[in-house]
C-alpha positions in Angstrom: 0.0 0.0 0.0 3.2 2.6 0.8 4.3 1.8 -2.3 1.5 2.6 -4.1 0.7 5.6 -2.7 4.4 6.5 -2.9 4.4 5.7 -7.2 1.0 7.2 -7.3 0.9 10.4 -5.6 4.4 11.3 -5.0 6.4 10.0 -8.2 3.2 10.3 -10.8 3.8 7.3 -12.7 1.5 6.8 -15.9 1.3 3.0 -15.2 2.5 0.0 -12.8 4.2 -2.6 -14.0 5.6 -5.9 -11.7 6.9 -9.6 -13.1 4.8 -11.1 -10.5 1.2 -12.8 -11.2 -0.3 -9.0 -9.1 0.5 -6.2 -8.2 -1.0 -6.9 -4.9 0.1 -8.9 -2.6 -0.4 -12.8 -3.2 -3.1 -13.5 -0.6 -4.6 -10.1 -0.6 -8.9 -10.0 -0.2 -8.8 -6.2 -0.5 -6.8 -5.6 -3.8 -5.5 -2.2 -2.0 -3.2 -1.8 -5.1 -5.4 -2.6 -7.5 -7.8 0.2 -5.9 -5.2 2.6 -5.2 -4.2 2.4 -9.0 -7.4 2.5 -10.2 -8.6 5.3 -8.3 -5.7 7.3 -9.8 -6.8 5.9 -13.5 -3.3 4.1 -13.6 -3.3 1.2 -15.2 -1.0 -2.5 -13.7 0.7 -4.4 -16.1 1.3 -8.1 -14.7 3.9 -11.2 -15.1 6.4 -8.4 -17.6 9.8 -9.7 -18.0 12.7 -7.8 -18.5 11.8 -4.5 -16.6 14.8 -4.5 -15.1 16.6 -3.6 -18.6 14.6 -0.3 -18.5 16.1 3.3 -17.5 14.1 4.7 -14.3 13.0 7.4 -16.3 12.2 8.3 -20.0 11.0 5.2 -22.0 7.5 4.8 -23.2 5.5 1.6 -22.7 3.2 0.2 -25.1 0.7 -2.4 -23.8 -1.8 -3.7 -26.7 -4.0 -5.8 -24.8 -6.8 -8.4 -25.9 -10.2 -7.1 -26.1 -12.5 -9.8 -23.8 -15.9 -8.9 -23.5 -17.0 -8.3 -20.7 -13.5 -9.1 -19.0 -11.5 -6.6 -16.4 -8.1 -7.4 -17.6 -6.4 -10.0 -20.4 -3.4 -10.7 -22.1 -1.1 -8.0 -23.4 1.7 -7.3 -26.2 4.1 -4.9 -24.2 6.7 -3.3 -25.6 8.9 -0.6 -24.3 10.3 2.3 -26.7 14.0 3.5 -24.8 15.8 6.4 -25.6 19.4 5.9 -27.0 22.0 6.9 -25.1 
């Protein structure tokens, strides 16, 4: 939840991505990050490899995910566009 707040309100970010299966923690019932995120209209990206190859700042993500009717979430083609150095 500190975390959240913290890359919500303090640092701004656009979107939240973690290479875990949530961005809550496993057992949660209260999906505090989820609402925390959502409340601020920032989107989670879940199970993304390789974000550890990304600069802190300046790249742009690119998250093409599968329409599902009637779903809250599905599948994604992510792709991260970094500046050259």
């Amino acid at each position: 939840e500190e975390s959240a707040l913290y890359l919500v309100e303090t640092r701004q970010v656009s979107i939240l991505g973690i290479d875990t299966a949530s961005i809550d923690y496993g057992p949660s019932t209260d999906f505090i990050v989820h609402r925390i995120a959502c409340d601020a209209n920032v989107p989670g990206l879940e199970n993304v490899a390789n974000l550890d190859l990304l600069p802190a700042t300046g790249s742009w993500i690119i998250a093409l995910p599968m329409k599902i009717e009637g779903g809250s979430g599905g599948p994604a083609r992510i792709v991260a566009l970094v500046p050259r150095n």
